[in-house]
Structure formats: structure tokens, C-alpha cells
C-alpha positions in Angstrom: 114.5 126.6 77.2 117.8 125.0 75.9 117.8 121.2 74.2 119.6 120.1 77.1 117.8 121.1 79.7 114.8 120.4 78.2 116.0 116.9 77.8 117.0 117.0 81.7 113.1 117.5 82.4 112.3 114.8 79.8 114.7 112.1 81.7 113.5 113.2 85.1 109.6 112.5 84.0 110.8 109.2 82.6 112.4 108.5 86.4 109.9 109.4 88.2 107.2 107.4 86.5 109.8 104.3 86.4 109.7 105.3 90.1 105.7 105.1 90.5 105.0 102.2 88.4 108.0 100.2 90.9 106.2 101.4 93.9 102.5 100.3 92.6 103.9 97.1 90.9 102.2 94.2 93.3 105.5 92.5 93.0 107.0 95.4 95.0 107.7 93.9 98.9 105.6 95.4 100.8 103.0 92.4 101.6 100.1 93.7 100.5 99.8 90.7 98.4 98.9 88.6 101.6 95.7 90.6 102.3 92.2 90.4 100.9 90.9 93.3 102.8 87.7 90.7 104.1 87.0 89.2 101.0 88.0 86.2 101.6 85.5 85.8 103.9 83.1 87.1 101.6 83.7 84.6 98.3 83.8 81.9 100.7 80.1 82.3 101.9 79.1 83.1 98.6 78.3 86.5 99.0 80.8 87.3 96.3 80.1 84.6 93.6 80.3 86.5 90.2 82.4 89.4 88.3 79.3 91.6 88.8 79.7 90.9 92.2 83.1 91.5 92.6 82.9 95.0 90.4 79.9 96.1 93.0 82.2 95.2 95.9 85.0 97.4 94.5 82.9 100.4 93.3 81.5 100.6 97.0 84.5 100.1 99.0 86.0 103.0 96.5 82.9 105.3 97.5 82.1 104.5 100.7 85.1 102.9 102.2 88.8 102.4 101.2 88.1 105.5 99.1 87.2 107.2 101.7 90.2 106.5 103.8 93.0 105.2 102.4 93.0 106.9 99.2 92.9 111.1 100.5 95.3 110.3 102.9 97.8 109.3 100.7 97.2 112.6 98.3 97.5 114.5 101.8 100.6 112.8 102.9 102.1 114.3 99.0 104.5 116.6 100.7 103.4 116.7 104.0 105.8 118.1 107.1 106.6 115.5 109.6 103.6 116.7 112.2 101.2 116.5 109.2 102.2 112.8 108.9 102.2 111.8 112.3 98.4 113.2 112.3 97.1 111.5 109.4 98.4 108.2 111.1 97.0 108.7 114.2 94.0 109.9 112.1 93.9 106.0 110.2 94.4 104.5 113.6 91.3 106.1 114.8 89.4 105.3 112.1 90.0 101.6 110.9 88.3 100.2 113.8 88.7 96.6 113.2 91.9 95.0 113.9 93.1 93.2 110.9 92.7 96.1 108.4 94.5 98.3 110.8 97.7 95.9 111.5 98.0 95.3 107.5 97.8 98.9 106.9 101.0 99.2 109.6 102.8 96.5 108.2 102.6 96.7 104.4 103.2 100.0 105.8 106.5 99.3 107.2 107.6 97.0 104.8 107.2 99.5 101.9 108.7 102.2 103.9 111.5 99.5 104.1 112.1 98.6 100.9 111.9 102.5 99.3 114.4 103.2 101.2 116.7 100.4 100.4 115.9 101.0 96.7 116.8 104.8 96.5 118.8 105.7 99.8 119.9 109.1 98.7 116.6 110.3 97.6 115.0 109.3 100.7 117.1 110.2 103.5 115.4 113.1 104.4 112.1 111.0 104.4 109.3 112.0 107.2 108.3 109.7 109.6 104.8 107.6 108.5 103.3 104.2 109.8 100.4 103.5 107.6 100.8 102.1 103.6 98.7 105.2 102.3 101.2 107.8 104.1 104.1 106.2 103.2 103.0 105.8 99.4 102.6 109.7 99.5 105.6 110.4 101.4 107.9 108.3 98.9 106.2 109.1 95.9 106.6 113.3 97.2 110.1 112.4 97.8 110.9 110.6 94.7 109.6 113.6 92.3 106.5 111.7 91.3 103.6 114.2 91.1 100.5 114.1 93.4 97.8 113.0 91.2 99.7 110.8 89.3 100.8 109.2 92.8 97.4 109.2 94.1 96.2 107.7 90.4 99.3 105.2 91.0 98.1 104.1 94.2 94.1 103.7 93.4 95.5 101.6 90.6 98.0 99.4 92.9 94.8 98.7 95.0 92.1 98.0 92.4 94.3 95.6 90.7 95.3 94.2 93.8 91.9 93.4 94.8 91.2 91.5 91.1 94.5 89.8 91.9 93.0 88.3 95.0 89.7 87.4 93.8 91.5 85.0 90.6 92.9 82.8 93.5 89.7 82.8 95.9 87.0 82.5 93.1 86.0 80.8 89.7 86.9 83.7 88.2 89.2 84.0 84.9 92.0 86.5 84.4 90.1 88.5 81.8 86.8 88.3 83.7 88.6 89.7 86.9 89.9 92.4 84.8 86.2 93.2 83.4 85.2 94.0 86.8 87.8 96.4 87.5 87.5 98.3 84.5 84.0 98.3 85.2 85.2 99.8 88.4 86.8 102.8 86.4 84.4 105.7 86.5 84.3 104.6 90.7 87.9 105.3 91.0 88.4 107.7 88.8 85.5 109.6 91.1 87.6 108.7 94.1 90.5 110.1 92.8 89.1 113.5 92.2 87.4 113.7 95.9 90.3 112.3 97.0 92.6 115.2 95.3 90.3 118.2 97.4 90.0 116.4 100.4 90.7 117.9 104.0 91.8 115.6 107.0 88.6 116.3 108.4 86.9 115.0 105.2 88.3 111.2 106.0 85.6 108.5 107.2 84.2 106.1 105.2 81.7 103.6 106.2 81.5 99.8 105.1 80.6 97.6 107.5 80.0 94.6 105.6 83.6 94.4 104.8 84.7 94.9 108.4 82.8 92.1 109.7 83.9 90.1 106.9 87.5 91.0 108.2 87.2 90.7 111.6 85.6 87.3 110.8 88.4 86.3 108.5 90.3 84.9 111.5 87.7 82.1 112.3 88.0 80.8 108.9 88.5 77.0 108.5 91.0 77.2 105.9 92.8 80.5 104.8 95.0 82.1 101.4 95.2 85.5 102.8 95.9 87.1 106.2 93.3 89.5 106.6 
């Protein structure tokens, strides 16, 4: 292989992970800032008092529930054809069966579908169809020559750290602590990255129900930070 085009591969690594860690960045505009995914609800009853807490809440809702959903559907989405996509949505749809959840998912959705395509026009114009955040993360990461574990490993990330960035402003709960509990989350994601890698669609369910009560409750909340 010939110095330059080894140096082409070089630069186009260097761009595509520039690319990823723009898309994961929670400064990115796609709203997801604005949601605690039910825990909200949650700190505010003190069910959720501690960092301990707060690391058990993530490690289950990366086995048993987000994991289970959100995170294989975006390593399926990695390349899919346009019918693929349109069947993993419908697929979400179906199976995030409270309300709030489901409308965030569409609209951070949208609003990152938006934005990517603002941001890089060219390399996006060819971009399937997709309603749901975790398809569109795949699609755009697919699309933008990102790889699919390290967009799936992007993603996970973007929502772990997400979650900790919630917690600081709805609990007593210091920037370092916060990040304690999601490294203590680690081994949990790194697990749901790996199931999430060898998944099928027919592999997607999850179960967590004390996170969608706390979500569908979220609404009857006397005062509020986050949507859902």
C-alpha cells in the first residue's frame, strides 16, 4: 500500500470518528437532553436517592430494558435497506408501549435525522427513511463511514452519559459521583453492546416496568425539568 493512500485511510478514520463523537455529543440538537426516560419521577419519590442507586437503575435498564430495545436496533439499522428500516420502526412502535418514551424516541428521532442532514448534505442524500432515534443513529453513522460497533459503542455511550447528565440536575448528586455510577455501569454496557452486535429483529423486547410507570406518571408531576 502506497504512503498516500495509506494516509487517505488514516484521514478518513480521523472523519469518521470526528463524525461519531458529533453525533453522540449531548450538545448535538436532537432533544434528547429534555428527557429523563421516567427518572424524574423516580428521584422525586425517592426511589432513586443515591449513586448506587442510580448505577442499579442504569445496569438494569441496559439488561433488561433500553438495552434490549433501543440499543440492537440501532446496530441493525447499520446499513440496513429502506424496508429493513421501515420494520425496525414499526418494530419500536410496537414495543414501547407507554406514550412518552415512544413520542421522544420519534422526535429526538426527527430532530437528529434533521440536523445530520444539514451538517453533511452530500453524504446523506441517499439516506433511508427512519423515524425512531436508534434507527436514525445507525442509518447516519452507516452513511457517514462510521463502523458498526463503534457506532453502536457511540450510541450506548451517548445514552449512559446522558442519563448521569440528568440525574446531576434532578438529584444531590456531584459531577464525579454521577460519573462513578456510570462507570460502574461499564461491564453492563459493554454486555449490551456485545448482545446487541448478534442480535436478530426477533431478539428485541425488553421488559422494565418500573420505568414505564414512572414515565407514564411523569405527566402528573407537580413541578417538572424534563419532558418525559
Amino acid at each position: 500500500m502506497s504512503k498516500e493512500s495509506t494516509e487517505g485511510k488514516v484521514l478518513s478514520t480521523q472523519y469518521s470518528l470526528l463524525r461519531l463523537l458529533q453525533l453522540a455529543d449531548s450538545a448535538f440538537p436532537s432533544g434528547a437532553y429534555a428527557f429523563s426516560d421516567g427518572l424524574e419521577t423516580l428521584t422525586q419519590r425517592g426511589q432513586v436517592r443515591t449513586a448506587a442507586d442510580l448505577s442499579a437503575l442504569l445496569c438494569g435498564q441496559l439488561t433488561h430494558g433500553w438495552g434490549q430495545q433501543d440499543a440492537p436496533a440501532c446496530a441493525l439499522a447499520w446499513g440496513a435497506s429502506a424496508p429493513e428500516l421501515t420494520e425496525l420502526d414499526d418494530l419500536l412502535s410496537d414495543l414501547k408501549l407507554v406514550r412518552g418514551p415512544r413520542e421522544a424516541s420519534l422526535r429526538t428521532g426527527a430532530n437528529l435525522r434533521r440536523a445530520a442532514l444539514h451538517l453533511w448534505p452530500q453524504e446523506l442524500a441517499a439516506l433511508p427513511p427512519t423515524r425512531h432515534q436508534a434507527t436514525t443513529f445507525g442509518a447516519v453513522a452507516a452513511a457517514l463511514g462510521v463502523g458498526r460497533r463503534a457506532a453502536l459503542e457511540g450510541y450506548v455511550s451517548a445514552w449512559l452519559l446522558g442519563r448521569v447528565a440528568s440525574a446531576t440536575k434532578l438529584m444531590k448528586l456531584g459531577g464525579l459521583e454521577a460519573q462513578r455510577a456510570a462507570r460502574l455501569a461499564e461491564a453492563a454496557a459493554g454486555a449490551c453492546i456485545e448482545r446487541a452486535l448478534v442480535a436478530g429483529p426477533g431478539d428485541l423486547g425488553g421488559f422494565s416496568p418500573l420505568l414505564d410507570i414512572a414515565a407514564s406518571e411523569q405527566a402528573g408531576l407537580e413541578t417538572r425539568l424534563f419532558q418525559s
